[in-house]
C-alpha positions in Angstrom: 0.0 0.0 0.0 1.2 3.4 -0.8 1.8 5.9 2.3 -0.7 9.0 1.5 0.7 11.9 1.2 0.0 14.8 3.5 -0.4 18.3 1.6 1.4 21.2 3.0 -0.5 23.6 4.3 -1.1 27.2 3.5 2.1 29.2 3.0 2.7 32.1 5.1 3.7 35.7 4.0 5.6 37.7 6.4 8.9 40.7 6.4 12.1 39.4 6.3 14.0 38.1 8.8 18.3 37.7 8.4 17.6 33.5 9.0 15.7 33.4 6.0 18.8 34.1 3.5 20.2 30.9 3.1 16.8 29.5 1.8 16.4 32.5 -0.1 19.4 31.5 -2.0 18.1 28.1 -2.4 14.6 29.7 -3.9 17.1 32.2 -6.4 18.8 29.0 -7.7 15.6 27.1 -8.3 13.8 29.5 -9.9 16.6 31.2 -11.6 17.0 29.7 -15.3 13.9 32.2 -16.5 11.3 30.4 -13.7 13.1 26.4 -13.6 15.5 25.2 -11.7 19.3 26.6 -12.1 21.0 24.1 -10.2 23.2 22.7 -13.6 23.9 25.8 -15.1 25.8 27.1 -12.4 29.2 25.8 -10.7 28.8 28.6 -7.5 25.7 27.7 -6.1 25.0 31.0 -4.4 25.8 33.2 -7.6 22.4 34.1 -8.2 21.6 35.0 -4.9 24.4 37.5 -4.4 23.5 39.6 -7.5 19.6 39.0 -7.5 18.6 38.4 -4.0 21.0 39.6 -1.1 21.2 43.4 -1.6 18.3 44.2 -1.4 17.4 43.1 2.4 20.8 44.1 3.1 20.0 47.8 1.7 16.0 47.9 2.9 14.9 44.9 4.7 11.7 46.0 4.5 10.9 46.2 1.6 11.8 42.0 1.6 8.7 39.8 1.9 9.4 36.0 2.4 6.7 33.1 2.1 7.2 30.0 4.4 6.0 26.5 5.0 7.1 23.5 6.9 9.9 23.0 4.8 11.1 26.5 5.1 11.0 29.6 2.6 9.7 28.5 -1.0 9.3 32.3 -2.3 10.0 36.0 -1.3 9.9 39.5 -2.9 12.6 41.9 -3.1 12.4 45.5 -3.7 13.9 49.1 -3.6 11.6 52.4 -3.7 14.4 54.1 -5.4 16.4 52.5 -8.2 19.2 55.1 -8.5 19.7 55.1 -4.9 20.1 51.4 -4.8 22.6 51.2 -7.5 24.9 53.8 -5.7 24.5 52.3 -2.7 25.5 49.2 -4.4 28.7 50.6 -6.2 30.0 51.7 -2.7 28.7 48.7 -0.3 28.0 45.7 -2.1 29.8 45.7 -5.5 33.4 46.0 -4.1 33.4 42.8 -1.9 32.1 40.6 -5.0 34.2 41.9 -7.7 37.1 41.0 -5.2 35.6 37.5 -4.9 35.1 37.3 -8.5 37.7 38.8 -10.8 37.0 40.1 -14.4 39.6 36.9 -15.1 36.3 34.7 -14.2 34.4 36.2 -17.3 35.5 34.1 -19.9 33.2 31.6 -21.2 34.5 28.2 -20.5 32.7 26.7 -23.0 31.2 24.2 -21.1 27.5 25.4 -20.5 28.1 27.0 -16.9 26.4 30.8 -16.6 28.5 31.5 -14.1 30.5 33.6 -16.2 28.0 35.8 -17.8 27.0 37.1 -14.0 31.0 37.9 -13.0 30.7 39.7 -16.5 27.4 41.8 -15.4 28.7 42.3 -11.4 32.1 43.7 -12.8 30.5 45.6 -15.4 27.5 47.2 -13.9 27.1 50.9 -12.7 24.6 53.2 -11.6 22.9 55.3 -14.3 19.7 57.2 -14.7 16.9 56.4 -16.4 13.8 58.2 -17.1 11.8 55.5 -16.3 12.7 55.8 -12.7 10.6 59.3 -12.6 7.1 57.5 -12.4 8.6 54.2 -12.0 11.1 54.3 -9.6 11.1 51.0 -7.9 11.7 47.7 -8.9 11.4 44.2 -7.9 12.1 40.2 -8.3 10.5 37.7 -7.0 10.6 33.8 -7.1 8.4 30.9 -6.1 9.7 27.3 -6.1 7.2 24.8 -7.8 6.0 24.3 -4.4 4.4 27.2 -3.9 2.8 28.2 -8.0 -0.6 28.1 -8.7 -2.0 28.8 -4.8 -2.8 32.4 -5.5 1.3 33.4 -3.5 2.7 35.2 -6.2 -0.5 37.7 -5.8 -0.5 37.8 -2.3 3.4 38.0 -1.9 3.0 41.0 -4.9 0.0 42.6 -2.7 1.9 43.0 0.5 4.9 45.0 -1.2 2.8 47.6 -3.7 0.9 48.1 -0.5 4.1 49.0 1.6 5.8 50.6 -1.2 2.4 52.7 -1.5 2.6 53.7 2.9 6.2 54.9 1.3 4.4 57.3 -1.3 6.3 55.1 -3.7 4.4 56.7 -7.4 5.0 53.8 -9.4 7.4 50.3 -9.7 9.4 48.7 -12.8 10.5 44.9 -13.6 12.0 43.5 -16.8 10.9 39.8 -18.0 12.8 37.9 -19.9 11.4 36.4 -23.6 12.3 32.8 -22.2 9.5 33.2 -19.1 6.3 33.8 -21.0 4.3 32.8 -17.7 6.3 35.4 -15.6 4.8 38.1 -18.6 1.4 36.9 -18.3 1.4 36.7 -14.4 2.6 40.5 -14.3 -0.2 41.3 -16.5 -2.5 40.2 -14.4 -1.7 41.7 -11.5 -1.5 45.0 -13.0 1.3 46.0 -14.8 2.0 46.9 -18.5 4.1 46.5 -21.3 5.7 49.5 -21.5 8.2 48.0 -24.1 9.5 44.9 -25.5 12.9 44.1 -27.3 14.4 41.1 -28.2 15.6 40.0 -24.7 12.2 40.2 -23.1 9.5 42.9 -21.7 10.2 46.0 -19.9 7.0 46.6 -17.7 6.0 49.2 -14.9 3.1 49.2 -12.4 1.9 52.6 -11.3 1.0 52.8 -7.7 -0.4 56.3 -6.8 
């Protein structure tokens, strides 16, 4: 006979607390080749997670959501209010310690499928710069949910609890890009009320405005 198998119950959406970054990490990997699992395409494990995930509770913790259940966090949301201010906050705090760790030497392709490269080659290269988007639209956000946790209504109620804390912030408006290999991540935004403002070849650039 086959041992039933005993559903997980509801997950549970709450701010950020510094114990949940290692299983944050673990959500960044699994969710980050454009919504499956990265796990093969990257030899450092926590890659991801130091570009994508880390700086932002480390710059605003609250503005950092995470969902839980009994197996621990399976999807979070992480924001900044200001764009510009992040990125120069991140050229002076977080950017230095990780181009030490990883060398523009570490950019070269090695031919042999890893990604690994292609995020030493964006941490080394990246700077702040303005944008006119970030007039009406100066926020942004990511956010991931491991299998788990899609198709249970968390990705709208972990997306519901930021716009309404960047919204106590007088926060006018937020921005995201989508990449052309995540069609669901597209349609999901759509539906919770943002809009293509533009698309190119790499994906969708789309803004929410919040005022």
């Amino acid at each position: 006979m086959t041992a039933a198998v005993r559903p997980f119950g509801p997950a549970v959406v709450r701010p950020f607390h510094p114990a949940d970054l290692p299983g944050m990490y673990r959500v960044c990997l699994g969710t980050g080749d454009s919504g499956r699992d990265a796990t093969p395409l990257y030899r450092d494990p926590d890659l991801l997670g130091h570009i994508y995930t880390a700086p932002y509770p480390a710059a605003d913790p609250a503005l950092t959501f995470v969902a839980t259940d009994e197996l621990g966090p399976l999807g979070f949301v992480v924001a900044t209010a200001d764009t510009y201010s992040f990125e120069e906050w991140q050229e002076e705090n977080w950017w230095p310690g990780l181009r030490a760790r990883y060398p523009s030497a570490l950019a070269v392709d090695p031919e042999d499928g890893t990604h690994d490269w292609r995020r030493v080659d964006h941490l080394q290269r990246t700077r702040p710069h303005h944008d006119d988007l970030y007039v009406r639209h100066p926020a942004h956000l990511h956010i991931d949910i491991l299998p788990r946790g899609q198709g249970s209504g968390l990705g709208r109620r972990l997306m519901s609890t930021l716009t309404t804390a960047l919204r106590d912030r007088g926060v006018p408006g937020l921005h995201l890009g989508v990449g052309s290999g995540n069609p669901g991540a597209r349609a999901f935004y759509l539906a919770v009320g943002f809009t293509e403002l533009s698309r190119q070849e790499w994906g969708s650039q789309m803004v929410m405005t919040l005022d």
